[in-house]
Phi, psi and omega in degrees: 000120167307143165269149184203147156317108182292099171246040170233178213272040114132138022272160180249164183305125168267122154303177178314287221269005160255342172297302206256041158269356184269005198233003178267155180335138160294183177225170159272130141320007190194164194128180195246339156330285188318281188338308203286324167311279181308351172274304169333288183313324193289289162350309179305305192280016173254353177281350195265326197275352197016095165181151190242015161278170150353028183279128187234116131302142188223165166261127158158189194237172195275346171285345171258016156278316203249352205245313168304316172277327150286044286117294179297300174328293201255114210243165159346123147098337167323131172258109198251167173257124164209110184280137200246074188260034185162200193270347177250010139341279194300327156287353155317303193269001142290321147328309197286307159351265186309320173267071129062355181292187183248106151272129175239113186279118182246114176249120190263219194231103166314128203092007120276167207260192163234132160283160169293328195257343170312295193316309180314327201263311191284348179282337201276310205281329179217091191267036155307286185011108151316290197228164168209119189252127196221113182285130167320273215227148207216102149329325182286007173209342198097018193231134151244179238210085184305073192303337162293314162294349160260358184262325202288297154332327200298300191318265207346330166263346193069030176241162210282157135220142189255134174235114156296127158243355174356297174288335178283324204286135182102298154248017171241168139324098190237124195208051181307307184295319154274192246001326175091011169310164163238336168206112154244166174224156181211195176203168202261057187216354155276202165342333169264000135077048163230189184297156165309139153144353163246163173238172187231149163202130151277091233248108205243155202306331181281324179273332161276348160283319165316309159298316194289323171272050176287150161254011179240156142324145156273140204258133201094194195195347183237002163241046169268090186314311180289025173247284186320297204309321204281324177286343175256035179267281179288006180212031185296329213260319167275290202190079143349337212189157185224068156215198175270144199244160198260087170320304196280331169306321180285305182329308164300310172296301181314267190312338148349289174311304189281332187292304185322276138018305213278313180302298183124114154319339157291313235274285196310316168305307189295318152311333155282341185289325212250356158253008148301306184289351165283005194248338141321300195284337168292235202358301175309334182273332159251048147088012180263140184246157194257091177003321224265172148274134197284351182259025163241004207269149194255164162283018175252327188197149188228110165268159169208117174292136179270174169297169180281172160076359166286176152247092211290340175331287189329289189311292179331321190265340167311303179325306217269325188296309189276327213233352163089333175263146177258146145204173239263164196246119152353102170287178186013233178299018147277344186332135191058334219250302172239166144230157176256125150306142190228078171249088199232120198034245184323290191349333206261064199213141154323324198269002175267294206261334151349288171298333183283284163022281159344273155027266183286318170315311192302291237276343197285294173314323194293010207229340198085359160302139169271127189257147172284096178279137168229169227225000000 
């Protein structure tokens, strides 16, 4: 299998000095050393998430980040809201689905946004509602999704929000705390630009008077948020956590972590913004539209519909065959249909996306397409 320049909505490409935190002497996982690294490391990453609550790193992916926190949160018979503008809506309320809640699925129209004021009306109208669980920012289409203002609402009814942030963190605007999140999550392969294999869940005072007054047990044990607090309460000093912690892993996110810091978080949001928007604004000139509604479309992953009767299989293997880049195939009713651009930490550079750019031109002419040149 060919390595090929990673242009998809993630994981995205480690630079050297974060790559060879995976190839460095394993460690003991415990210890007053270890501990002090992993402690360090949870800290780097509360600076990225700006919040001064609870954040546990784990081994898993971001969906067993999502699936703990909702699991923890929420019992049988809870009722949550989860506005759906793409696929990983909808995996939200699968999720919530399997741990017994009543999910009321709000489907908005993919390439739009959620609105604020929908959300208003459905808390005013069913003031069952617990929770409302939501994605930052949703690859399958490119859109972000305004959470400050819907977490603001949230206070306002007094109901909980769970934020996937999984794709944002790292290159959106992330405020759990002046905001008003209560439980966000992410993972470390995207935006925080280190290898697949941790998850993040940030933990905020209003989602633990929620847990603690469940009337049921949480169901598992090893995505039992109130197991993770308490070791890394009573064993902060030793062993944080009561599994084998992916040592090298944490190492790598610690550096990552610290280059991010080190770039400056504004800095950094703004360099995806402005190489979303040339990569938007190319894609619109040859005459091709871009899913997102543009006053939603993030600086991270750009879908884009192809002509009809095209193929993105076609494209992909053109990409991968001629020019050496991958990028990603169309969700749900896209399937085929788009590909997703992935310009995400490197990914988010002119000498990257330029050549994919490129690309996409070569292939639009091999096809017969007329491309719209614009000057």
């Amino acid at each position: 299998m060919g390595e090929y320049q990673l242009m998809i909505p993630g994981p995205v490409e480690v630079n050297y000095e974060v790559l060879s935190q995976m190839s460095s002497p394993v460690r003991c996982h415990y210890g007053e050393d270890w501990a002090k690294i992993y402690n360090e490391t949870v800290e780097l990453c509360k600076k990225v998430v700006r919040t001064q609550e609870d954040l546990f790193i784990y081994v898993g992916s971001g969906h067993a980040g999502l699936d703990a926190a909702i699991g923890s949160l929420l019992e049988e018979g809870d009722k949550v809201l989860v506005p759906a503008n793409g696929f990983f809506g909808y995996r939200l309320a699968e999720i919530a689905a399997s741990h017994m809640c009543k999910v009321s699925l709000k489907e908005i129209e993919w390439g739009k946004p959620i609105s604020p004021d929908e959300i208003e009306s459905e808390l005013t109208n069913d003031i069952g509602i617990k929770a409302v669980l939501i994605v930052h920012h949703e690859t399958s289409t490119g859109v972000v999704n305004p959470i400050r203002e819907i977490a603001a609402i949230c206070r306002e009814k007094n109901v909980l929000i769970l934020v996937d942030a999984v794709s944002s963190l790292g290159g959106l605007d992330v405020n759990m705390d002046e905001w008003g999140i209560d439980i966000c999550v992410s993972a470390s392969q995207k935006c925080l630009a280190a290898p697949p294999g941790l998850m993040l869940v940030a933990v905020g005072q209003r989602a633990w008077e929620k847990i603690q007054k469940r009337r049921s047990s949480i169901r598992g044990w090893y995505l039992n948020l109130v197991k993770w607090k308490e070791y890394a309460d009573s064993q902060r000093t030793v062993q944080p956590y009561f599994i084998t912690m992916a040592v090298n892993n944490i190492l790598a996110l610690r550096k990552s972590v610290e280059q991010i810091l080190e770039e400056g978080l504004e800095r950094r949001f703004e360099r995806h913004s402005i190489i979303g928007a040339m990569v938007r604004t190319r894609i619109r000139s040859l005459g091709l539209e871009v899913l997102a509604e543009e006053s939603a479309a993030s600086g991270l992953v750009t879908a884009v519909k192809l002509p009809p009767n095209s193929s993105a299989i076609e494209l992909m293997e053109f990409l991968r065959g001629h020019y050496n880049i991958q990028v990603s195939n169309g969700l749900g009713p896209y399937v085929n249909k788009a590909i997703r651009i992935g310009h995400m930490a490197r990914g988010a550079a002119p000498d990257r996306v330029i050549p994919l750019l490129f690309a996409i031109e070569e292939w639009l002419k091999q096809i017969g397409y007329k491309t719209r040149v614009v000057k």
